[in-house]
C-alpha positions in Angstrom: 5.4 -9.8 -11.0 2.5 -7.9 -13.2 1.8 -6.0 -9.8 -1.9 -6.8 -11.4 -3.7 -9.8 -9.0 -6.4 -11.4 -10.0 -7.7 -12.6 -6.3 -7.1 -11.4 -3.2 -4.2 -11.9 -0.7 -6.4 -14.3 1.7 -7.4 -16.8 -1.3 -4.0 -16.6 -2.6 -3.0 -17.9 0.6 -5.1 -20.5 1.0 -4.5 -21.8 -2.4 -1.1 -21.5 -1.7 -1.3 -23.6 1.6 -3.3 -26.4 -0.4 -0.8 -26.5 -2.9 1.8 -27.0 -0.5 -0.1 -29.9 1.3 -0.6 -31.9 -1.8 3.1 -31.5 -3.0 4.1 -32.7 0.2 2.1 -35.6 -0.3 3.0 -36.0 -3.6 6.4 -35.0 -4.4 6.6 -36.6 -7.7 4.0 -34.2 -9.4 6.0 -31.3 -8.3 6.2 -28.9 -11.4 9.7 -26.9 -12.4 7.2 -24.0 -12.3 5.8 -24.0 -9.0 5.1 -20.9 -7.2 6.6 -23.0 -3.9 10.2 -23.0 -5.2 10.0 -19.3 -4.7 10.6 -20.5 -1.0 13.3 -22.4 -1.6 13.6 -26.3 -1.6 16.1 -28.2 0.7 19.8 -27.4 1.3 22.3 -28.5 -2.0 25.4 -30.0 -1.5 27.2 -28.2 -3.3 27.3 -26.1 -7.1 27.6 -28.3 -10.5 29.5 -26.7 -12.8 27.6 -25.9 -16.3 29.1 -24.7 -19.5 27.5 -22.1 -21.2 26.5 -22.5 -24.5 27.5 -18.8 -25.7 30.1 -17.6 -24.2 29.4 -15.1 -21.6 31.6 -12.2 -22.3 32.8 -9.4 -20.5 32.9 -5.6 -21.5 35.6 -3.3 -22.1 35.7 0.1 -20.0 36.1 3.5 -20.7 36.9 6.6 -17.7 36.8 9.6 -19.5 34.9 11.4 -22.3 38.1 10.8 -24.6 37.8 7.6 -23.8 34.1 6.9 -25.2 35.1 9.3 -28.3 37.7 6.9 -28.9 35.6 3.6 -29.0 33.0 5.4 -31.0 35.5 6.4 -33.3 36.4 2.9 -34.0 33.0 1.9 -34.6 32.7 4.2 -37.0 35.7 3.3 -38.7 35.5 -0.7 -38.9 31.8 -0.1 -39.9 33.3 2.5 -42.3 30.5 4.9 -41.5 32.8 8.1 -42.3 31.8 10.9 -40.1 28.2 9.1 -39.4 26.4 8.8 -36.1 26.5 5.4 -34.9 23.0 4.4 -33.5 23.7 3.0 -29.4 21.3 2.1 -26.8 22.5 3.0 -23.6 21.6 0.8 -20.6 22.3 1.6 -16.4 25.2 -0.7 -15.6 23.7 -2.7 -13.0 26.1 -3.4 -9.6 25.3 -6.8 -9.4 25.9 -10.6 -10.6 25.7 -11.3 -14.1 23.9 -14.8 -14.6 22.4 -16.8 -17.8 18.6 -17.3 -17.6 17.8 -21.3 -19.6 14.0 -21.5 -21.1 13.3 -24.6 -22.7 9.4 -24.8 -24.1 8.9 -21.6 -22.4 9.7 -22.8 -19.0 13.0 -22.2 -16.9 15.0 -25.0 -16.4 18.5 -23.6 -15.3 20.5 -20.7 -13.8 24.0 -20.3 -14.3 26.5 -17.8 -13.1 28.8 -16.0 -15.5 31.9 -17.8 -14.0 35.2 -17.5 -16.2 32.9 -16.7 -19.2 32.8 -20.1 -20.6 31.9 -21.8 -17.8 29.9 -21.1 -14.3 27.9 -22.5 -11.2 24.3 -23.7 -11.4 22.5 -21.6 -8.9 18.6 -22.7 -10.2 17.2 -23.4 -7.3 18.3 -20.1 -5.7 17.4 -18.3 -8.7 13.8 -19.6 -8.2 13.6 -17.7 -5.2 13.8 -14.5 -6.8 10.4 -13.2 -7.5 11.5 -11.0 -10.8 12.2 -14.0 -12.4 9.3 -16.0 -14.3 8.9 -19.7 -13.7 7.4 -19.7 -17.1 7.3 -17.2 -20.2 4.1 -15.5 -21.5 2.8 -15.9 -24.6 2.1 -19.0 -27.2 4.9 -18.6 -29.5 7.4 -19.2 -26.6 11.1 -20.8 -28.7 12.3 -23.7 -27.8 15.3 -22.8 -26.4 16.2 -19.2 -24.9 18.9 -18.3 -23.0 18.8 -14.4 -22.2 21.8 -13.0 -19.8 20.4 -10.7 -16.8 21.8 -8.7 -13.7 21.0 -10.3 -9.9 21.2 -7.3 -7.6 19.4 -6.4 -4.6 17.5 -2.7 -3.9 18.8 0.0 -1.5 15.6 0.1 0.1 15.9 -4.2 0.5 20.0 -3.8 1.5 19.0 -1.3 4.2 15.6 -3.6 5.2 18.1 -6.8 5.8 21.0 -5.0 7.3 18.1 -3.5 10.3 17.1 -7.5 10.5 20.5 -8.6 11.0 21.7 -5.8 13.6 18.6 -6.1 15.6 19.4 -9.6 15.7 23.1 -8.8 16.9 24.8 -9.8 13.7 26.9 -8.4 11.5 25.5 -6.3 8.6 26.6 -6.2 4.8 29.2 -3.7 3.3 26.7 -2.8 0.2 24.2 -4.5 -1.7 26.2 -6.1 -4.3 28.2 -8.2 -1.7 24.4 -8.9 0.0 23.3 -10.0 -3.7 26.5 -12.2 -4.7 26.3 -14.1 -1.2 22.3 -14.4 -1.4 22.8 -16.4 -5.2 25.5 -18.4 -3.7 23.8 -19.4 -0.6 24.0 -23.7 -0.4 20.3 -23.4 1.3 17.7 -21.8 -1.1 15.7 -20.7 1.8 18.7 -18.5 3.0 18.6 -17.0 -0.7 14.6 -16.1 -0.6 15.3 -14.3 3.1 17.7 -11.6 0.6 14.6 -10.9 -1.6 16.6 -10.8 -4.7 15.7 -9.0 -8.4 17.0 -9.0 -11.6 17.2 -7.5 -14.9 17.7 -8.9 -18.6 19.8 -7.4 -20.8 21.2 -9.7 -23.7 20.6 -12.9 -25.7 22.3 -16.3 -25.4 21.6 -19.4 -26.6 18.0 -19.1 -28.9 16.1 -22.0 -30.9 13.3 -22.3 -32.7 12.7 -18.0 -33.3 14.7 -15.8 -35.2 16.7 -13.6 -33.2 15.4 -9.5 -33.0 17.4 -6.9 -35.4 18.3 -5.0 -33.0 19.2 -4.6 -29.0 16.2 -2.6 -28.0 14.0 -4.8 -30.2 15.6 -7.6 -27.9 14.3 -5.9 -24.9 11.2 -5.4 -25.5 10.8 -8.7 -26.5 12.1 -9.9 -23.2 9.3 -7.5 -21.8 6.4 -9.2 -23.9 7.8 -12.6 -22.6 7.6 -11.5 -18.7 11.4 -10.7 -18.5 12.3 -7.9 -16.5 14.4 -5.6 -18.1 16.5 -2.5 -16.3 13.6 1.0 -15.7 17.1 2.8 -16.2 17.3 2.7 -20.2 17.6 5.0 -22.8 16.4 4.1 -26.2 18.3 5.2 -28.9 21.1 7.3 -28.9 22.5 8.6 -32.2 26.1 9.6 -32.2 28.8 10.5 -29.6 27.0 14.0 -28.3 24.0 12.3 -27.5 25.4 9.2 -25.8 27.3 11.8 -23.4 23.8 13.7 -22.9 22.7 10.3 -21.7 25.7 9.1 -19.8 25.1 12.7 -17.6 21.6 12.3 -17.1 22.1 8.6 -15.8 24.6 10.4 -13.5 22.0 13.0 -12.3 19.7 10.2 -11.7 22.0 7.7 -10.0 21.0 9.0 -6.5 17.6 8.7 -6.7 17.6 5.0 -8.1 16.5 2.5 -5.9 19.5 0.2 -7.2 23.3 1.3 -7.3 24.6 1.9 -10.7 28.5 1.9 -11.9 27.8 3.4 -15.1 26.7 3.7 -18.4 26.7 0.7 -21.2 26.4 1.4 -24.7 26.0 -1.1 -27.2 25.5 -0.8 -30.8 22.1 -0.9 -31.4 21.9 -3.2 -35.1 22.3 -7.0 -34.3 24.0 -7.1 -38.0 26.8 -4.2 -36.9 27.6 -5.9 -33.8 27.9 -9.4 -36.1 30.4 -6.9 -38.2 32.3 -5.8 -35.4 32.8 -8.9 -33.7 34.8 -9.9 -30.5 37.9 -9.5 -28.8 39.3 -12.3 -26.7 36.8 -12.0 -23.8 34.6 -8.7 -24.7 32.9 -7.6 -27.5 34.0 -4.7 -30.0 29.9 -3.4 -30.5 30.0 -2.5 -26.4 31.3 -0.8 -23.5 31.1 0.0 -19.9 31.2 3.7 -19.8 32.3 4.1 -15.9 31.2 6.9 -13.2 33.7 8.2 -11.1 33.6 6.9 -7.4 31.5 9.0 -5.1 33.4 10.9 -2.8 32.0 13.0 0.4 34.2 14.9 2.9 34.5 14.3 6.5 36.5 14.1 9.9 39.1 11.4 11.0 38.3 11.1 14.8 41.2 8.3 15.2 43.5 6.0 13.4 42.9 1.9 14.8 44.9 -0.8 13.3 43.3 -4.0 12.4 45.0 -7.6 12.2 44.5 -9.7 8.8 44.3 -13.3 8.7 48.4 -13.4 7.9 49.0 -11.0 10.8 49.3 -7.9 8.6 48.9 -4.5 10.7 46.6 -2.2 8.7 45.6 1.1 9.4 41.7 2.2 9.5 40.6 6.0 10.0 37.5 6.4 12.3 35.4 8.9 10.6 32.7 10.9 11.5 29.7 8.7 9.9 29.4 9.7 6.3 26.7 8.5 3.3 28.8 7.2 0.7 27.6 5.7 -2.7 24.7 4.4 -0.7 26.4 3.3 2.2 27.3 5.0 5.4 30.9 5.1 5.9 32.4 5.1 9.8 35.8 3.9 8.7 38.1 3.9 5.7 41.0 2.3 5.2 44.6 4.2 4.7 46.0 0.8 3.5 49.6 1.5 4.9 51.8 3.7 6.8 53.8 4.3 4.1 50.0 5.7 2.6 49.8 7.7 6.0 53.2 9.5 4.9 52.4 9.8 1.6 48.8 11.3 2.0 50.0 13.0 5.6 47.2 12.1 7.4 46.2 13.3 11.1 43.5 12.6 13.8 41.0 15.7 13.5 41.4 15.8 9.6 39.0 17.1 7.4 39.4 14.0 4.3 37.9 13.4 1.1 36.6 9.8 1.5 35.3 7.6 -1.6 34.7 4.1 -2.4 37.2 2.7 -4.3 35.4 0.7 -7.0 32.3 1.6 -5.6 32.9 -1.3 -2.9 35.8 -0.4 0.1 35.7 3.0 1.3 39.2 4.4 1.4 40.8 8.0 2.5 41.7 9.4 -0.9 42.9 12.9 0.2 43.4 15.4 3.2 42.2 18.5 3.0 45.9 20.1 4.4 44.0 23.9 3.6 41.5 23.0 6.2 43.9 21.5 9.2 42.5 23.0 12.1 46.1 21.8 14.3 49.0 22.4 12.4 51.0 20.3 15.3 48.3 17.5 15.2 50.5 14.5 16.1 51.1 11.7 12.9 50.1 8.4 13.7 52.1 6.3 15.1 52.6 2.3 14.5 51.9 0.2 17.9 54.8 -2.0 19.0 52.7 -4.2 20.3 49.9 -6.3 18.2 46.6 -5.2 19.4 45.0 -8.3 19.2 47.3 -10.7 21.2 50.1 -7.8 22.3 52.7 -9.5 20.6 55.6 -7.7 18.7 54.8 -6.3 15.8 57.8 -6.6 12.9 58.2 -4.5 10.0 61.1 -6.1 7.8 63.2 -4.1 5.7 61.6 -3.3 1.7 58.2 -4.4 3.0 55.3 -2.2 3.4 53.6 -3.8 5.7 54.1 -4.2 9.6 53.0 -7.7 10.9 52.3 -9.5 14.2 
C-alpha cells in the first residue's frame, strides 16, 4: 500500500506460499490481519445486517452557482458570521459506494455498507480484498475504537482492464465503473470481489474511542493518512469563502478528465469540527455539507437507427444506435429515447446529428437533436413495430399510457 517494499517480489512470494500452507494446516491461528484474506476466504451465505453506531448520513445537493451561494449564505447566517468567509475543505465526490471502515485496537474488524443510513450489510470479508484498505493501522497510539466512513470505487484504467477480461471471455461487459464497484462489494464469494481489484478512499469519522477527535476536517485527514488510511489525491485544502470554493469547484472540473477515477462533483464541508457541531443536522444530511454537482457530460453524435428492446413486463422501449461515442468515461453505442411520446417530443430521426449525455452520470440517454444540422429534411420518424420483436406477438399500446407493450 506504501508502494515502498522492503524485499523483493520472489521472497514475498515464497513467504506468502508458506504462510498459506501453515494456515491451511492450522486454521485456528488464522489472524483478522492476514495478508491471505486479501484473496478472499470461502463463499458467505448471505449479508448480516449491522447497525451503524453513527448514523451514516447523506448530503444535500446543490446544481448551480446560486445554489452553493445560497447554502454558504446560510452558514454564514446560523454561525452569524456577518459578511465573513466561511473556511470549507473541498473534497472530489467520489462515484462509488459509501461504506463504514470498524478498527478495534488498531485492527479491522468490520465493513459495513451505508444501507438506509442507520443500518447496512456487512461486506468484511469482501472489503479485505481490497488492497487500499489496511488490515491494521500504523502507529502505537492506535484508539480503541475508530470507525472512519470511505468511498469503494474502482479506476478507469481497472473498469477498462476487467471489461477486456470479460469480452475476450465472451461475456458481457459493465456499463461504468461504479456498477463494476457496487457489484464487486456485494459479491457472496470474496474471491469474485478480489478479481474487481477494488480501492477506496476515507473521508469522515464515525464511531471513535479512546482519542479525542481532530478540530477540524482536514486535520481528520491527515490523520487518516498517518494511520495508513487512504484518503481521495483530489482534495483541496482550505477554501476561504464562496469565490474561492467556486475557483476550486472549476478546477476539479478541468481536472475531471484526466482522473483516473470518475468524479460527480465537488463536496464542501465546513472545515471546524465545533461549526459543524453548531450547525447540526437535518433529518438524513448534515447542514455543515454539500454535494456541489457537475453537469452531465454530453458529446454529439449520429443516430444510425432506432431498435426497440423488450423489458422484463413486456414494455417496448426505444434505443438509438449511435455512432460509438466516449461519454463520461464510457463509450456510448446506444442511448435510450425512453418513449415514443419522447421520440415526438424531441423529433428524433435515423441520420441525426444528437447531443447524447449520461443521465446521472450512469444511462446514456438522447437529450437533444440538433434540428439546424438535419442533413434529410424528409428523413422518415420512427415508427412503432406491430409486432414484438422478440416473440412477434402484438404489441398493445392502451389508451393514457405511454408505453407500448408485448
Amino acid at each position: 500500500m506504501l508502494d515502498d517494499p522492503s524485499i523483493d517480489d520472489a521472497r514475498y512470494d515464497g513467504l506468502f506460499g508458506e504462510l498459506l500452507a501453515l494456515e491451511a494446516r492450522y486454521p485456528e491461528m488464522v489472524a483478522s490481519d492476514s495478508p491471505t484474506l486479501r484473496v478472499g476466504g470461502a463463499p458467505l451465505a448471505g449479508f448480516e445486517t449491522v447497525r451503524h453506531a453513527v448514523p451514516m448520513l447523506s448530503l444535500s445537493n446543490a446544481f448551480s452557482d446560486e445554489e452553493f451561494a445560497d447554502f454558504d449564505r446560510q452558514v454564514r447566517e446560523r454561525l452569524e458570521l456577518g459578511e465573513g468567509g466561511v473556511e470549507y475543505v473541498a473534497e472530489a465526490k467520489l462515484d462509488g459506494l459509501a461504506v463504514s471502515l470498524r478498527y478495534e485496537r488498531g485492527v479491522f474488524v468490520r465493513g459495513a455498507t451505508r444501507g438506509d443510513g442507520d443500518s447496512g450489510e456487512d461486506v468484511t470479508a469482501n472489503l479485505r480484498t481490497v488492497d487500499a484498505l489496511p488490515l491494521r493501522l500504523r502507529g502505537d497510539a492506535v484508539p480503541r475504537v475508530i470507525e472512519a466512513r470511505a468511498e469503494v470505487y474502482m479506476t478507469r484504467s481497472g473498469f477498462l482492464a476487467i471489461n477486456e477480461r470479460l469480452e475476450a471471455a465472451g461475456e458481457r461487459g459493465f456499463v461504468n465503473p461504479r456498477n463494476a464497484a457496487a457489484g464487486g462489494l456485494r459479491q457472496l464469494d470474496p474471491a469474485k470481489s478480489a478479481e474487481r481489484q477494488l480501492t477506496l478512499a476515507c473521508y469522515g469519522l464515525g464511531e471513535l474511542d479512546g482519542a479525542d477527535p481532530p478540530a477540524t476536517q482536514s486535520a481528520t485527514l491527515a490523520w487518516f493518512r498517518e494511520l495508513g488510511l487512504p484518503t481521495s489525491v483530489a482534495t483541496t485544502l482550505p477554501c476561504t469563502g464562496l469565490d474561492a470554493c467556486l475557483a476550486a469547484y472549476r478546477d476539479l472540473e478541468k481536472r475531471r478528465a484526466t482522473l483516473d477515477f470518475d468524479i460527480d462533483g465537488v463536496v464542501f464541508k465546513v472545515d471546524a469540527v465545533r461549526q459543524q457541531r453548531e450547525l447540526g443536522t437535518r433529518s438524513r444530511a448534515p447542514r455543515w455539507a454539500i454535494a456541489r454537482k457537475f453537469p452531465a457530460e454530453e458529446r454529439i453524435t449520429t443516430v444510425l437507427g432506432v431498435d426497440f428492446q423488450v423489458g422484463r413486463t413486456g414494455s417496448l422501449t426505444p434505443v438509438a444506435r449511435l455512432d460509438p461515442v466516449f461519454v463520461g468515461g464510457v463509450t456510448v453505442a446506444s442511448a435510450t429515447l425512453h418513449n415514443m411520446d419522447e421520440i415526438g417530443r424531441k423529433d428524433v430521426r435515423v441520420g441525426d446529428r444528437v447531443v447524447v449525455r449520461r443521465a446521472g452520470d450512469v444511462i446514456p440517454e438522447v437529450a437533444r437533436v440538433l434540428l439546424d444540422q438535419r442533413a434529410d429534411p424528409d428523413a422518415p420518424v420512427p415508427v412503432l413495430p406491430a409486432h414484438c420483436p422478440e416473440c412477434g406477438s402484438q404489441v398493445i399500446v392502451a389508451d393514457g399510457v405511454v408505453r407500448a407493450r408485448c
